[in-house]
C-alpha positions, 0 to 999 in steps of 0.5 A, spaced: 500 500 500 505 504 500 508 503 495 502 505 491 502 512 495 509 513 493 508 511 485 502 516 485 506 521 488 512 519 483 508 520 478 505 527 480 512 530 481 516 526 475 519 529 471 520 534 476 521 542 476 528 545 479 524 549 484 522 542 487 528 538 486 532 543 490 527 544 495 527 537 496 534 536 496 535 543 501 531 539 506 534 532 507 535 534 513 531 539 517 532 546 515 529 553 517 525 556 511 530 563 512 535 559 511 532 555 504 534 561 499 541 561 501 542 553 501 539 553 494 544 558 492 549 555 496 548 548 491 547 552 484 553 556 485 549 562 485 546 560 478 539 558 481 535 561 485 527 561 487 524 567 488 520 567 494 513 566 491 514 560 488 519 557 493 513 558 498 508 555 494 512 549 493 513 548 500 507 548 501 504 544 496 510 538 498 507 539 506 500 537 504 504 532 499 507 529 505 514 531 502 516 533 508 513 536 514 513 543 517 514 545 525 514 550 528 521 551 532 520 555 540 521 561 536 515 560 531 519 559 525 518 554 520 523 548 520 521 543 515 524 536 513 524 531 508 519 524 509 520 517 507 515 519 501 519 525 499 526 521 498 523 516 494 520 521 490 527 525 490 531 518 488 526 516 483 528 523 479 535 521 481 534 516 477 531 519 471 536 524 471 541 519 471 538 516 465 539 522 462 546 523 463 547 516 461 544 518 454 548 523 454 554 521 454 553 515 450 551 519 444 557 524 446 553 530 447 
């Protein structure tokens, strides 16, 4: 039965957009949504960033998701971090990403 949860939402998410793929690499372990922006740079190189819009919307639609939980810290700031759905949807694009890379190199592009 979990696995069925977890294709549904594989399949929802795959392929899956920049702004979810850093998103959800950023909270493989628990982070505070202040400190989002910069891991999200940090991990680009400062190439990619996500303007708060989309970064909020994103997280939003992946809590509901159950891609990850969201708490509240003492001082009331959201900290969220990845669920056992959210890492099989990440390995799941992990692994569609390396088929892409495989082609490309296979074809010497």
């Amino acid at each position: 039965m979990a696995e069925d949860f977890y294709q549904r939402l594989i399949d929802k998410y795959e392929p899956m957009t920049e702004a979810a793929f850093l998103i959800l690499v950023s909270v493989r372990q628990p982070i505070k949504s202040e400190a989002l922006p910069a891991k999200i740079a940090a991990l680009t190189q400062g190439k990619l960033q996500l303007g708060l819009g989309t970064l909020f919307t994103t997280l939003h639609a992946m809590t509901k998701d159950y891609l990850m939980t969201e708490r509240l810290d003492a001082d009331d700031q959201a900290i969220y971090e990845i669920t056992g759905s959210g890492a099989a949807v990440l390995a799941a694009e992990r692994d569609r990403l390396q088929l892409l890379t495989a082609i490309l190199k296979q074809e010497q592009v």
